[in-house]
DSSP file (Angstrom, degrees, kcal/mol; ACC not computed):
  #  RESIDUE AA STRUCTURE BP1 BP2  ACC     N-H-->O    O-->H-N    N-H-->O    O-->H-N    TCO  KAPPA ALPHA  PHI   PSI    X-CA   Y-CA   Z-CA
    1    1 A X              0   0    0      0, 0.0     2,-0.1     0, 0.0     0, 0.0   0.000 360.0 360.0 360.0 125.3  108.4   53.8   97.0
    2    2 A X        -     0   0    0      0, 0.0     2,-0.3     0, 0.0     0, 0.0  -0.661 360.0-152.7 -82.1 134.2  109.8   50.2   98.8
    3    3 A X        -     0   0    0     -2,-0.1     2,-0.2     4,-0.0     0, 0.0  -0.922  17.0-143.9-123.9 133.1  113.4   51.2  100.4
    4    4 A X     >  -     0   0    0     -2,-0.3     4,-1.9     1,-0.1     0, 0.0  -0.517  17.6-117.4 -87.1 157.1  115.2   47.4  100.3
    5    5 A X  H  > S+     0   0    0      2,-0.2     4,-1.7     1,-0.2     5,-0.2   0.610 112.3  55.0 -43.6 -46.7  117.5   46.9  103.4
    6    6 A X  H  > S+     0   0    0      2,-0.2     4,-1.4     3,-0.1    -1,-0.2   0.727 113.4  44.4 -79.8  -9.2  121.0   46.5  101.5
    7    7 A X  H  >>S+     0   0    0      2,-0.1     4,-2.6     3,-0.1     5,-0.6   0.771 115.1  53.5 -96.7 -66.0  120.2   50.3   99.7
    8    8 A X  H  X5S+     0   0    0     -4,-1.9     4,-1.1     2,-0.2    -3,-0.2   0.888 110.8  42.0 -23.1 -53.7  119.0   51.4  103.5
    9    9 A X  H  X5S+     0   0    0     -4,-1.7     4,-0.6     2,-0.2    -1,-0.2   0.925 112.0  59.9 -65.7 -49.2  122.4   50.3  105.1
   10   10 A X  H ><5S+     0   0    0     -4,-1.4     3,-0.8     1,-0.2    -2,-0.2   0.894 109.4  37.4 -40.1 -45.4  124.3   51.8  102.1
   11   11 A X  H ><5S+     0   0    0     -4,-2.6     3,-1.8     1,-0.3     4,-0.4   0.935 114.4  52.7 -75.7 -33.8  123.1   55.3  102.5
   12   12 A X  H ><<S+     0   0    0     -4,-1.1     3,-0.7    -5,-0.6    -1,-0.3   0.650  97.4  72.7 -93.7  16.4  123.1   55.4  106.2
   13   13 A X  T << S+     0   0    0     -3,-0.8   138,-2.3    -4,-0.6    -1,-0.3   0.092  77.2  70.4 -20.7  -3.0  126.5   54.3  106.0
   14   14 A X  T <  S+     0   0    0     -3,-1.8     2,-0.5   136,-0.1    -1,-0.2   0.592  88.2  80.0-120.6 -42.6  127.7   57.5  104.8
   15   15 A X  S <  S-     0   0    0     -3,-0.7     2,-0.2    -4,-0.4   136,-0.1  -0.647  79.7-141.6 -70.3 132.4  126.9   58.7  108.7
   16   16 A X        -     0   0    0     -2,-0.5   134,-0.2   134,-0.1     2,-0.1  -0.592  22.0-170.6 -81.8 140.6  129.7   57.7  111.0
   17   17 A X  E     -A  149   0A   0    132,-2.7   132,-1.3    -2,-0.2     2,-0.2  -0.413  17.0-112.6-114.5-162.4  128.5   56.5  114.3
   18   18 A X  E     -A  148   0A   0     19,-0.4     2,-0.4   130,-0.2   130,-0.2  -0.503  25.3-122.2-101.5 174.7  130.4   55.7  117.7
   19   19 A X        +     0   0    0    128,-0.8    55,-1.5    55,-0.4     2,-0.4  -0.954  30.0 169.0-128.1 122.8  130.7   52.6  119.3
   20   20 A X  E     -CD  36  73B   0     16,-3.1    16,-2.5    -2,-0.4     2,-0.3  -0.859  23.4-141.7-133.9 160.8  129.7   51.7  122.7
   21   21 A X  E     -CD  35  72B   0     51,-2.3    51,-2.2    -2,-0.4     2,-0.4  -0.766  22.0-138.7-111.3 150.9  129.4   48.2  124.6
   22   22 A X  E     -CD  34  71B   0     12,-1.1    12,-0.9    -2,-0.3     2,-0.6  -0.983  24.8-172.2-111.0 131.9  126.6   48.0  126.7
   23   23 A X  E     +CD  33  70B   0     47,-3.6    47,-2.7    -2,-0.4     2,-0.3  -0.916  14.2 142.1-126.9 125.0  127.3   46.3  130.1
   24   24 A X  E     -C   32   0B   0      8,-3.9     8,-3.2    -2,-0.6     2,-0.3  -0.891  47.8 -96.4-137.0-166.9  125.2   45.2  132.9
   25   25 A X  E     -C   31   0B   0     43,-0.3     2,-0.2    -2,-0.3    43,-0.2  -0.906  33.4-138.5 -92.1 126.3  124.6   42.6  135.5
   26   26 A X  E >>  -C   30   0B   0      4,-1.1     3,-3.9    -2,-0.3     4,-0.9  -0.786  29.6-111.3-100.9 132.2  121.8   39.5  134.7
   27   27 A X  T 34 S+     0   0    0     35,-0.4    -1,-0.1     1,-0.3    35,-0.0   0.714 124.1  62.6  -2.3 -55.9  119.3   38.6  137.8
   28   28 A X  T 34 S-     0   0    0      1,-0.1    -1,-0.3     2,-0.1    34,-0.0   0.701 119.1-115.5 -86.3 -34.8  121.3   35.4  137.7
   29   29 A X  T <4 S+     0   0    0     -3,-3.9     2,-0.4     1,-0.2    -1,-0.1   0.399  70.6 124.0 118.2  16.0  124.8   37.4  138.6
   30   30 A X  E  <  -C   26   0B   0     -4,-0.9    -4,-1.1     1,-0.1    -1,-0.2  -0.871  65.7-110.4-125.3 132.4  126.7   36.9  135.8
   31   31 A X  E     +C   25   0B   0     -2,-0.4     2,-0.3    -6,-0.2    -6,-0.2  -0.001  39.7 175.9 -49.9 141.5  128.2   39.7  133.8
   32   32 A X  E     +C   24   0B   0     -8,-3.2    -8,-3.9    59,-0.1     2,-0.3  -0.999   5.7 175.5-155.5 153.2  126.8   40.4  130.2
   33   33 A X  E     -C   23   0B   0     -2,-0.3     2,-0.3   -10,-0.2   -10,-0.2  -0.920  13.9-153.8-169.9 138.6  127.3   43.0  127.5
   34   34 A X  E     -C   22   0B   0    -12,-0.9   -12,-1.1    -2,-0.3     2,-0.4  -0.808  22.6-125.5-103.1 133.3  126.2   44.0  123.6
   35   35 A X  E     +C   21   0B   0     50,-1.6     2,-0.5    -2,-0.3   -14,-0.2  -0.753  34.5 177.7 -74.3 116.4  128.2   46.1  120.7
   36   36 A X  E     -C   20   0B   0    -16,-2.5   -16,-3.1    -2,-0.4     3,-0.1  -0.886  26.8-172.6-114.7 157.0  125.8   49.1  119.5
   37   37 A X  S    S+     0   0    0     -2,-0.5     2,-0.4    15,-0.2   -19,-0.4   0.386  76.3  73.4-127.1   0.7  127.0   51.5  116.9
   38   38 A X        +     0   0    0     14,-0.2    14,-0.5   -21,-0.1     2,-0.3  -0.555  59.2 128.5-121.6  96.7  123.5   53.7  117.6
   39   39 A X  E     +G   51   0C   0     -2,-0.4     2,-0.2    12,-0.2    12,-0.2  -0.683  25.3 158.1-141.6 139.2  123.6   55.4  120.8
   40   40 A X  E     -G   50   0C   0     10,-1.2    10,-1.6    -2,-0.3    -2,-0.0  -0.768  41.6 -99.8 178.2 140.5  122.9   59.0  121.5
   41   41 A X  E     +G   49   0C   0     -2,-0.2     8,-0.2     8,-0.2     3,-0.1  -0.142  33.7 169.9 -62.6 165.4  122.0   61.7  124.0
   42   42 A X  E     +     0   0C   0      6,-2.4     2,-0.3     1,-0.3     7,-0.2   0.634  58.3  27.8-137.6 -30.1  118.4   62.7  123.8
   43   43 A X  E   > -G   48   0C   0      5,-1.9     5,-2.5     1,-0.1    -1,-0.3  -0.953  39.5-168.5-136.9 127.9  117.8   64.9  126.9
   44   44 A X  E   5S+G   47   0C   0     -2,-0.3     2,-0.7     3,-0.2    -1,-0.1   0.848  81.7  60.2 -76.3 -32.9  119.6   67.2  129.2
   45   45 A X  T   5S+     0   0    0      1,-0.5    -1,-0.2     2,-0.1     2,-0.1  -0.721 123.3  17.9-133.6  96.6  116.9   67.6  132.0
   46   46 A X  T   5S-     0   0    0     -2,-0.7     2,-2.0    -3,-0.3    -1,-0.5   0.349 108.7-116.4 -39.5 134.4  116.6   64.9  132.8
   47   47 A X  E   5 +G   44   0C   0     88,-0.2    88,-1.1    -3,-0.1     2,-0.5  -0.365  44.7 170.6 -54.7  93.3  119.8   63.2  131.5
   48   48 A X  E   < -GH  43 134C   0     -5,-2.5    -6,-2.4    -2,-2.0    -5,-1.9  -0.896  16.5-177.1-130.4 144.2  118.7   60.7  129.0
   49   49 A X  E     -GH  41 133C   0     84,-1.3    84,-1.6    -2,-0.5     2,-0.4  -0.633  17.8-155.4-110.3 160.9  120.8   58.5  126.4
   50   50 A X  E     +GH  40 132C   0    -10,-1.6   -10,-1.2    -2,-0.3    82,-0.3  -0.976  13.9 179.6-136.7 139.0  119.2   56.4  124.2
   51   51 A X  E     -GH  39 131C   0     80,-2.6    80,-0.5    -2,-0.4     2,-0.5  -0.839  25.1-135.0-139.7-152.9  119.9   53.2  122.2
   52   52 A X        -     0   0    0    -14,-0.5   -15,-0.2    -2,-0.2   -14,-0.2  -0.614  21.9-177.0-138.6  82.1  118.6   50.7  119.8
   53   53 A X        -     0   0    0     -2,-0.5    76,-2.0     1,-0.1     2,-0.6  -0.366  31.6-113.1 -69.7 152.8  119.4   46.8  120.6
   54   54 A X  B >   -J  128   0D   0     74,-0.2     3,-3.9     1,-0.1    74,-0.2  -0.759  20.8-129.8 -88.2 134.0  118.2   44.2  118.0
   55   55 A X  T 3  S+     0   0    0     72,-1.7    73,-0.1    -2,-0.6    -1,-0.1   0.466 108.9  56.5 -18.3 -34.7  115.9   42.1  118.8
   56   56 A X  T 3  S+     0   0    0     71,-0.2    -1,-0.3     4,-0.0    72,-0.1  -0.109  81.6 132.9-106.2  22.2  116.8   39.2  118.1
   57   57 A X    <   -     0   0    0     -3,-3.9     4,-0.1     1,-0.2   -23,-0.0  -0.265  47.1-152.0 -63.1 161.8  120.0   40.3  120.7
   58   58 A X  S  > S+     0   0    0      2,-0.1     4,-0.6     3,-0.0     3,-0.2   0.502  92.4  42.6-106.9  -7.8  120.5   37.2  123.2
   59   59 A X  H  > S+     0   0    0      1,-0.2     4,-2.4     2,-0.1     5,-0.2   0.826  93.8  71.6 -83.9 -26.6  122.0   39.9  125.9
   60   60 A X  H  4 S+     0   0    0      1,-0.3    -1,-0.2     2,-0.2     4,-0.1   0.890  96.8  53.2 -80.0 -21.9  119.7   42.8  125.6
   61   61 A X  H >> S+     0   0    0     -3,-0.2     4,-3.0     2,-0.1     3,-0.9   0.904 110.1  55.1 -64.5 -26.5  116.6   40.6  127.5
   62   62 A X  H 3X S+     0   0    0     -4,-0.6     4,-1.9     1,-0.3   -35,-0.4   0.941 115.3  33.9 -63.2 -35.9  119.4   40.0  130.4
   63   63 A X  H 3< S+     0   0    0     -4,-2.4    -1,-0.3     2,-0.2    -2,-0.1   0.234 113.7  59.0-103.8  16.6  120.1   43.6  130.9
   64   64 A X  H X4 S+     0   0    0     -3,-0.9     3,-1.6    -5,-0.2    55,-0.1   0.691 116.5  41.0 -70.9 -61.1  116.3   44.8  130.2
   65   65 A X  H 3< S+     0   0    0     -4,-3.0    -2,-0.2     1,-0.2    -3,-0.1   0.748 103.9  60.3 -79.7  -7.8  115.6   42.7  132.9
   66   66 A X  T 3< S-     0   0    0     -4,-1.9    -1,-0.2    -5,-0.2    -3,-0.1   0.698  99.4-136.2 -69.7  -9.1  118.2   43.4  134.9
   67   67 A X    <   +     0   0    0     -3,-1.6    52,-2.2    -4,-0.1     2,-0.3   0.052  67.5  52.5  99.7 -26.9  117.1   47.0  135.0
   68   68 A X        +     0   0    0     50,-0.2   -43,-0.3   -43,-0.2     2,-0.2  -0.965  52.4 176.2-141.4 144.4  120.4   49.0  134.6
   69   69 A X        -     0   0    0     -2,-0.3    48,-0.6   -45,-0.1     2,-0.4  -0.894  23.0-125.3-136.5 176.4  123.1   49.2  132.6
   70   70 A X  E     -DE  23 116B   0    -47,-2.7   -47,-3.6    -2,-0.2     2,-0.5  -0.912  16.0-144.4-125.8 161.1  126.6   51.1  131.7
   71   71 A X  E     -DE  22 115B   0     44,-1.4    44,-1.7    -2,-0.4     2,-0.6  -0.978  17.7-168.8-109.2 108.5  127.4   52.6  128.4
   72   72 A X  E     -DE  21 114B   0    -51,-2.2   -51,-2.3    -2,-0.5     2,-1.1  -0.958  13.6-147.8-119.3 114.5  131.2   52.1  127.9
   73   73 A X  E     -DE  20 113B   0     40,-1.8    39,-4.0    -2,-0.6    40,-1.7  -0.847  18.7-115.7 -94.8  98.6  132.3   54.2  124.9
   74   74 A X        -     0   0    0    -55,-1.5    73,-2.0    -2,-1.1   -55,-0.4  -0.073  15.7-139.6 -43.4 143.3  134.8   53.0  123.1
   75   75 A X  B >   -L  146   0E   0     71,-0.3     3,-0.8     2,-0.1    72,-0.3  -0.159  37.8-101.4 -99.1 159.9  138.4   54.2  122.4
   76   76 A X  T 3  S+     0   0    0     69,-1.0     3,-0.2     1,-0.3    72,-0.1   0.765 117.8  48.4 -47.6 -39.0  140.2   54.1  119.0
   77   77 A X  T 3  S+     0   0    0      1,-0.2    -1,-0.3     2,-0.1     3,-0.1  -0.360  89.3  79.6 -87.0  37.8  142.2   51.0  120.0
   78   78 A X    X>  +     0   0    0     -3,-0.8     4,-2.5     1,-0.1     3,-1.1  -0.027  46.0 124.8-133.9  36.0  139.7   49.1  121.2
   79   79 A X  H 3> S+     0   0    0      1,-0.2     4,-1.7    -3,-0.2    -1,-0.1   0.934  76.1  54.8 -59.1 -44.3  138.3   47.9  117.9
   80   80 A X  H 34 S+     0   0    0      1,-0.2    -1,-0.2     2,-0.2     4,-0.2   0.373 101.8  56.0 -78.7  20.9  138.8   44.1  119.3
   81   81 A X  H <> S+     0   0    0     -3,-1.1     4,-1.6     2,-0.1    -1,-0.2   0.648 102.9  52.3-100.1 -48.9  136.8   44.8  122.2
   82   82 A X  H  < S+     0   0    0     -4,-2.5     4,-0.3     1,-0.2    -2,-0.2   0.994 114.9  49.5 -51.1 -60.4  133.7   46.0  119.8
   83   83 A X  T >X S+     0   0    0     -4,-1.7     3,-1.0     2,-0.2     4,-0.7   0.774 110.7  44.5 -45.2 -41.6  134.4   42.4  118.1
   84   84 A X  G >4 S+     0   0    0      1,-0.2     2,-3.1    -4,-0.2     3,-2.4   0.888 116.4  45.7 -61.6 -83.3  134.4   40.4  121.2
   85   85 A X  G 3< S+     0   0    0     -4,-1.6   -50,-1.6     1,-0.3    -2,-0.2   0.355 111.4  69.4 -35.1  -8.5  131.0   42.4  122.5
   86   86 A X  G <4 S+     0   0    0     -2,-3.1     2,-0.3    -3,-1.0    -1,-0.3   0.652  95.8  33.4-109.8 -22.1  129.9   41.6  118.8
   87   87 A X  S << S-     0   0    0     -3,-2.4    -1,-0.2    -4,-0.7     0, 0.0  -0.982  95.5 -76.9-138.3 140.0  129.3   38.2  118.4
   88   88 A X        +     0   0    0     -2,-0.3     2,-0.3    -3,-0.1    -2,-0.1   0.137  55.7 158.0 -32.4 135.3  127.9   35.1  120.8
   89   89 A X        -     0   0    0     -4,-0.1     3,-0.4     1,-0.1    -1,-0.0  -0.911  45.2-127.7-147.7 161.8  130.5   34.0  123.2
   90   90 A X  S    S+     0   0    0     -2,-0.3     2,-0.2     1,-0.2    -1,-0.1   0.837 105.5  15.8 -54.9 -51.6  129.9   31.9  126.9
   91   91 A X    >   +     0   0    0     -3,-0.0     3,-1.4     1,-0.0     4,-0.4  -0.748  64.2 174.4-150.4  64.7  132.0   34.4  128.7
   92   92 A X  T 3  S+     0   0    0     -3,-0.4     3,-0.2     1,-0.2    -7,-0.2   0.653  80.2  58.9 -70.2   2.6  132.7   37.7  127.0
   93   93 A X  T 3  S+     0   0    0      1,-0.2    -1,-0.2   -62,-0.1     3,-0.2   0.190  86.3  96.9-109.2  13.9  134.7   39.5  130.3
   94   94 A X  S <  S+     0   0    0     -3,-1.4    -1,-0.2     1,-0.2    -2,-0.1   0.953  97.1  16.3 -43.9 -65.3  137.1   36.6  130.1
   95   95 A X  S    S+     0   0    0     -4,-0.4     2,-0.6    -3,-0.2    -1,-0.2   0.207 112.4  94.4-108.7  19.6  139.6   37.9  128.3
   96   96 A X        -     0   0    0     -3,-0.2     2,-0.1   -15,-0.0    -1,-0.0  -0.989  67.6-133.3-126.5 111.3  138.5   41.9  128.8
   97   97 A X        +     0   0    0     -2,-0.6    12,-1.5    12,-0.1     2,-0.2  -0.310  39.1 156.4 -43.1 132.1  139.9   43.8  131.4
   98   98 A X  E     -M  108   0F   0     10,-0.2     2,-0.2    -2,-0.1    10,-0.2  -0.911  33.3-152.1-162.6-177.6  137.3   45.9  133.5
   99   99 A X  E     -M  107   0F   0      8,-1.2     8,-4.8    -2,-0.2     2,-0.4  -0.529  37.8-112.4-171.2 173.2  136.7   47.5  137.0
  100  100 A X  E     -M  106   0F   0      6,-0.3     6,-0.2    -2,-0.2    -2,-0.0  -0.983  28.0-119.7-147.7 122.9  132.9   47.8  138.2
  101  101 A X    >   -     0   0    0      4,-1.8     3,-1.0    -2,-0.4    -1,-0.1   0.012  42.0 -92.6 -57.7-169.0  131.2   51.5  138.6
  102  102 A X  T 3  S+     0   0    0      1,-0.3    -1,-0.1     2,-0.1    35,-0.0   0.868 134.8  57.9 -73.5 -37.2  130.0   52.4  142.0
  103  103 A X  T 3  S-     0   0    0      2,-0.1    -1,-0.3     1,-0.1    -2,-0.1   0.410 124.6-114.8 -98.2   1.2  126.3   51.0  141.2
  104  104 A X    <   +     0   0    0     -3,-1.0     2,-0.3     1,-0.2    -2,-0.1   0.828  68.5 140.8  56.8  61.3  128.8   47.8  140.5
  105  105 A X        -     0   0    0    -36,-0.1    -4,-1.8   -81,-0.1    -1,-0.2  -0.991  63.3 -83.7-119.1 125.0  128.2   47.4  136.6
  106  106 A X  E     -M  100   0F   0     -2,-0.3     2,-0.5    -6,-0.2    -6,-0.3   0.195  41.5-171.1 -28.5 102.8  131.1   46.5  134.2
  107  107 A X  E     -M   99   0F   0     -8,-4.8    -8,-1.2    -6,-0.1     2,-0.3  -0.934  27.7-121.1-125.7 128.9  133.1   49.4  133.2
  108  108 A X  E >   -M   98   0F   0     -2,-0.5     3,-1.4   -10,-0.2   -10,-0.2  -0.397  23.0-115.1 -76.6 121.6  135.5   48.5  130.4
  109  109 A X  T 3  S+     0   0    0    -12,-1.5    -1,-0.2    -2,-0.3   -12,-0.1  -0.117 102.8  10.5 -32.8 116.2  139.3   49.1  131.0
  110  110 A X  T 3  S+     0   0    0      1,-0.1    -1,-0.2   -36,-0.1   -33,-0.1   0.145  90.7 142.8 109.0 -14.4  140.9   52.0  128.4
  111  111 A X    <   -     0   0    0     -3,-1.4   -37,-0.2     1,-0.2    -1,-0.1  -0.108  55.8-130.0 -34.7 168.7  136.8   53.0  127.2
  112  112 A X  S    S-     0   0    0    -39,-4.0     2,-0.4     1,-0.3    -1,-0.2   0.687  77.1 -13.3 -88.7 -17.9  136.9   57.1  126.7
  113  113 A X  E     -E   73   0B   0    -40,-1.7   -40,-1.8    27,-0.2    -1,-0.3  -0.933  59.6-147.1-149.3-172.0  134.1   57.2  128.6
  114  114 A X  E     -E   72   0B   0     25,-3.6     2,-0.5    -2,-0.4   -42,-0.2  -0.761   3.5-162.4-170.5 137.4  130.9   55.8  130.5
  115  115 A X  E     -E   71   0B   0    -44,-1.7   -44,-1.4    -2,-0.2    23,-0.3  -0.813  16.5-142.4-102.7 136.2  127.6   56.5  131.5
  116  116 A X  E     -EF  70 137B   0     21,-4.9    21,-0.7    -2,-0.5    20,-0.6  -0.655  32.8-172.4 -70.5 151.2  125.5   54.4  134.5
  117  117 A X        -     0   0    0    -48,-0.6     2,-0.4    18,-0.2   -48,-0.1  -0.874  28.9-157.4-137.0 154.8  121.5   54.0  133.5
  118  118 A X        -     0   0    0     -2,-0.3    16,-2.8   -50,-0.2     2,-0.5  -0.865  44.8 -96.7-118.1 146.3  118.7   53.0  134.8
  119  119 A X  E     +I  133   0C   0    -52,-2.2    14,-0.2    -2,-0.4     3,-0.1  -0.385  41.6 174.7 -69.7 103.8  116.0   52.0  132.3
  120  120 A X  E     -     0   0C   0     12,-2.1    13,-0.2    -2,-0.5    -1,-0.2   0.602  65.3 -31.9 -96.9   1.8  113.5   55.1  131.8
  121  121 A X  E     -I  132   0C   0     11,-1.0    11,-2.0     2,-0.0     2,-0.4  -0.658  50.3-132.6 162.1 144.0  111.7   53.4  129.3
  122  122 A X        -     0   0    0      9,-0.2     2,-0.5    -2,-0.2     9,-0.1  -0.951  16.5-179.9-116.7 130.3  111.3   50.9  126.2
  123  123 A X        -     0   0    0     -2,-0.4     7,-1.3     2,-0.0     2,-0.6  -0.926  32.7-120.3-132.9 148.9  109.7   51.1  122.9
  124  124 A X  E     -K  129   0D   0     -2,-0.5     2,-0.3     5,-0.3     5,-0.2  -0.827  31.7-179.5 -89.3 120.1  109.4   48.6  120.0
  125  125 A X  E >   -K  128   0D   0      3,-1.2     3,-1.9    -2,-0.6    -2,-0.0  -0.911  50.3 -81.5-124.2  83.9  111.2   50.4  117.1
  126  126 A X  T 3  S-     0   0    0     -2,-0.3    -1,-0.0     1,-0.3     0, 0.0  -0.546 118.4  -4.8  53.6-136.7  110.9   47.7  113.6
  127  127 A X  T 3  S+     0   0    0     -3,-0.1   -72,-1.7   -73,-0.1    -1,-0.3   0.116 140.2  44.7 -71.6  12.8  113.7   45.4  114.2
  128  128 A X  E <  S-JK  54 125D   0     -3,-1.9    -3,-1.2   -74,-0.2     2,-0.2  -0.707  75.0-119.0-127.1 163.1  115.2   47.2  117.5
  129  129 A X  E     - K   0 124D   0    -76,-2.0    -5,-0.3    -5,-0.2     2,-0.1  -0.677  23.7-125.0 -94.5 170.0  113.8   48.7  120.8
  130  130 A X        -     0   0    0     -7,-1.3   -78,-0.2    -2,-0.2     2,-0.1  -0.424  31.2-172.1 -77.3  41.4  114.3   51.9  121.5
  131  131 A X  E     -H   51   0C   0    -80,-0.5   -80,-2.6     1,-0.1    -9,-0.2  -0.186   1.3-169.5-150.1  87.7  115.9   51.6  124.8
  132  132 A X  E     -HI  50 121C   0    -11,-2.0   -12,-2.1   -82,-0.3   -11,-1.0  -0.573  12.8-159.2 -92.4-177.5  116.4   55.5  126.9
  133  133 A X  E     -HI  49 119C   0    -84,-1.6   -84,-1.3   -14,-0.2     2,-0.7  -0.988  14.5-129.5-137.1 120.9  118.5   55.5  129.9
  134  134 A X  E     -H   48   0C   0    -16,-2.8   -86,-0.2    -2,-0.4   -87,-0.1  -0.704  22.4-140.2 -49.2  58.1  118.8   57.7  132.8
  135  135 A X        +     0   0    0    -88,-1.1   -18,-0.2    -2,-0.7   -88,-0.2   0.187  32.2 162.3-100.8 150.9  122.0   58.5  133.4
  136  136 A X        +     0   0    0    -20,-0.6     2,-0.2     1,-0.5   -19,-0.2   0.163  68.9  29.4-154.2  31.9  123.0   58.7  137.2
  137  137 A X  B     +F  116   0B   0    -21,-0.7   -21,-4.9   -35,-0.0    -1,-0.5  -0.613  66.2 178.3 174.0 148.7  126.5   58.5  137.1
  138  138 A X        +     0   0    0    -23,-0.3     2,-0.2    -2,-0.2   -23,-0.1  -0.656   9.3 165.7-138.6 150.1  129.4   59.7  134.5
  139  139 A X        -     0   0    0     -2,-0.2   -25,-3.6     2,-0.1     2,-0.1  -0.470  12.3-165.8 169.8 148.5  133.3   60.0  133.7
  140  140 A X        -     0   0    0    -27,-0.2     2,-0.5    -2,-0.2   -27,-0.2  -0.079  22.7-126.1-101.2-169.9  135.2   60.6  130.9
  141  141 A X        -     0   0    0      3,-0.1    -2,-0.1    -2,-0.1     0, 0.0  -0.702  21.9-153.8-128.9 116.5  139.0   60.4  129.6
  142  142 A X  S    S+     0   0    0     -2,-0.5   -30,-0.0     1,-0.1   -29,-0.0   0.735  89.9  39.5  -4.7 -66.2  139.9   63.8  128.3
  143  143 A X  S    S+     0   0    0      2,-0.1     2,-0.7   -31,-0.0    -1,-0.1   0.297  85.1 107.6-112.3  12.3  142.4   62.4  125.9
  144  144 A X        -     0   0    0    -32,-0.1     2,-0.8   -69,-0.0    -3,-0.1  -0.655  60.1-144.2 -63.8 113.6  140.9   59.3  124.6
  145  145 A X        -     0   0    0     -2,-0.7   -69,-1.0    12,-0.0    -2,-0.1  -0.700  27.3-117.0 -78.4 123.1  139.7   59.6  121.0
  146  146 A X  B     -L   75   0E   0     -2,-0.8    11,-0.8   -71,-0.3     2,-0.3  -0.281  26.8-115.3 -47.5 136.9  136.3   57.6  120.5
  147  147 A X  E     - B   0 156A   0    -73,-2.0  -128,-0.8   -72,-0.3     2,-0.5  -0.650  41.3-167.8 -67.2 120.3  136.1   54.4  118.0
  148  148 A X  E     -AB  18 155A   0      7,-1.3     7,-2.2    -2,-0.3     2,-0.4  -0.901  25.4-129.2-140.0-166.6  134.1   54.6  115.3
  149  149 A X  E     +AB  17 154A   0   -132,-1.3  -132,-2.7    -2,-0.5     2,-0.3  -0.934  25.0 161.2-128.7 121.8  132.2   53.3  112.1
  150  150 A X  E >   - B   0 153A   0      3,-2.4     3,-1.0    -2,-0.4  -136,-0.1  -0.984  65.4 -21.5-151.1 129.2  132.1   54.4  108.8
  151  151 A X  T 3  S-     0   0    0   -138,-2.3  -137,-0.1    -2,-0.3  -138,-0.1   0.471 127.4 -51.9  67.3  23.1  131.0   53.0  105.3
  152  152 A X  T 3  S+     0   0    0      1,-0.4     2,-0.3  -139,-0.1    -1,-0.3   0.571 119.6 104.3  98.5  12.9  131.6   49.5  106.9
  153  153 A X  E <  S-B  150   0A   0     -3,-1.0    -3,-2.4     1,-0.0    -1,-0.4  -0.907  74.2-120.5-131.7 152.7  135.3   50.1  108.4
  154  154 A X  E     +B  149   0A   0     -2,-0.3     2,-0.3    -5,-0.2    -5,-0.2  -0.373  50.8 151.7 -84.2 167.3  136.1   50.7  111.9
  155  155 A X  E     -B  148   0A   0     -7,-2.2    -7,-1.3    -2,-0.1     2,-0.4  -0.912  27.1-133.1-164.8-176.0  138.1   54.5  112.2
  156  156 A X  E     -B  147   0A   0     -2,-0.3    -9,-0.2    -9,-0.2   -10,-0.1  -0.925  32.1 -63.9-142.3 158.0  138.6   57.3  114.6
  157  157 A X        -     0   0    0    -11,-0.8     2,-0.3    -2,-0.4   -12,-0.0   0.546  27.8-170.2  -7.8 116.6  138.5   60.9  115.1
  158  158 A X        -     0   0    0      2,-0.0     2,-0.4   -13,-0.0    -1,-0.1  -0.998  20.6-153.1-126.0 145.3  140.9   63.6  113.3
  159  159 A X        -     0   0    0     -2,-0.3     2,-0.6     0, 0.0    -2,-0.0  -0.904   6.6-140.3-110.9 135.3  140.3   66.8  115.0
  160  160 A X        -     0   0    0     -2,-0.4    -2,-0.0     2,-0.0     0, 0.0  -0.759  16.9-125.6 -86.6 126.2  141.0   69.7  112.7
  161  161 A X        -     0   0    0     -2,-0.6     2,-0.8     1,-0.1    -1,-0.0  -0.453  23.0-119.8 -77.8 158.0  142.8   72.9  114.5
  162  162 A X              0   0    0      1,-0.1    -1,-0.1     0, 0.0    -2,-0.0  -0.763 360.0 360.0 -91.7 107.7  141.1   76.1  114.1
  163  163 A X              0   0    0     -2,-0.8    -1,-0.1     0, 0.0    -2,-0.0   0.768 360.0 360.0 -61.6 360.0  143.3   78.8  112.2
């Protein structure tokens, strides 16, 4: 059985994913950073995150080769941050407030969280890599709810109380 691409996107639309910017530094010194919506932990010992850039990204060879990068998870409100991160621009940290982790990689103002990486490894996945990460340095917001994506619309978390 051939599964076409627009019946492929449909279904896995029906899982909601998070939304993360990816940020590093390029050789060259100038800040750079990609929108993924597939991102996920993979290992606890070692800590490793993984995600899946396209190929045909123009950022994701600057921050392959730069060697590390930060995982900035987006907050509910910060659906026009995913947009900037989403499409070519000259200068996407122009108009995006941000502060620089200890390892001095872009961490986006209001995210709920962010991880630091170092590159543990790359795999050619179809149209993606597989990209895991190392994590070697963390922090959260408590009371940030995470942005996400579902059935082609941006949304975010309702947490149900337990009776």
């Amino acid at each position: 059985m051939d599964v076409d691409s627009a019946s492929f996107r449909k279904v896995m639309g029906h899982y909601p994913t998070g939304v993360c910017v990816i940020t590093s530094i390029a050789p060259g010194g100038a800040a750079v950073g990609l929108t993924v919506g597939t991102f996920t932990s993979v290992s606890l010992n070692p800590p490793l995150i993984g995600f899946f850039p396209d190929k045909k990204s123009t950022s994701w060879p600057l921050i392959g080769a730069a060697g590390q990068f930060c995982v900035n998870i987006l907050a509910s409100d910060q659906e026009a941050v995913c947009r900037t991160f989403s499409v070519p621009a000259p200068d996407r940290f122009a108009e995006i407030s941000h502060s620089h982790s200890q390892a001095g990689l872009p961490v986006l103002d209001g995210a709920a969280g962010w991880l630091d990486c170092d590159i543990y490894s790359v795999v050619e996945a179809g149209d993606h890599y597989f990209v895991l990460g190392r994590v070697k340095a963390m922090s959260a917001d408590e009371v940030a709810s995470p942005l996400i994506f579902h059935k082609g619309r941006f949304g975010q978390v309702s947490m149900l109380q337990a009776s």
